[in-house]
N, C-alpha and C positions, 0 to 999 in steps of 0.2 A: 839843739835849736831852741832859740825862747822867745816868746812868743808876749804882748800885753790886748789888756782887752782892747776892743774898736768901739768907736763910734761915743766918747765920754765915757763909756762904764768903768766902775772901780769897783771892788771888794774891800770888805775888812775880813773877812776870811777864805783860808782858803778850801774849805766845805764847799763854801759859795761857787768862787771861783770852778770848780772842781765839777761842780754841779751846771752849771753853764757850759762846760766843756765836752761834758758828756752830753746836755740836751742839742751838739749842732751848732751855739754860736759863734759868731765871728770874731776871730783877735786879729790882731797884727804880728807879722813876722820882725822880730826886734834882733837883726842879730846880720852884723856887717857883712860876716863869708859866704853867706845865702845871697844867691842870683835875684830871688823876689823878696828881699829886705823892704819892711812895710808896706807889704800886698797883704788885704786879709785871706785868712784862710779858718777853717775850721776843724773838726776834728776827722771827717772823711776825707779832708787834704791831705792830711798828714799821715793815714795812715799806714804807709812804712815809713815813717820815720822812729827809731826804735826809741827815741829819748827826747821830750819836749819838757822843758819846764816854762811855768808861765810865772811872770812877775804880776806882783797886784797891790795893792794897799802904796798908791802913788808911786806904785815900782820901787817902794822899801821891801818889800818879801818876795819870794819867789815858794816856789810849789812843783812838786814832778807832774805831769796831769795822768 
């Protein structure tokens, strides 16, 4: 599943990123085969989801979280 941040946020890193993920906030679910495609969710959403990567840095990189 992949995920980008909500609400305007961006990274140039993904520490950053990485570090928002774990503090709780919210991104968006980016990713067509998923039922809630651009629902946000955050990291107690997802957690059995065994593999999330999130895009960041205008959605040129991505990251495993």
């Amino acid at each position: 599943m992949t995920v980008i941040p909500a609400y305007g946020r961006d990274y140039k890193s993904a520490k950053a990123v990485k570090a928002d993920w774990q503090a709780g906030k919210d991104f968006i679910i980016s990713d067509m085969s998923h039922p809630y495609d651009m629902k946000p969710v955050s990291k107690r959403d997802l957690q059995q989801e065994p593999y999330v990567l999130i895009r960041y840095d205008k959605l040129r990189k991505v990251t495993q979280a």
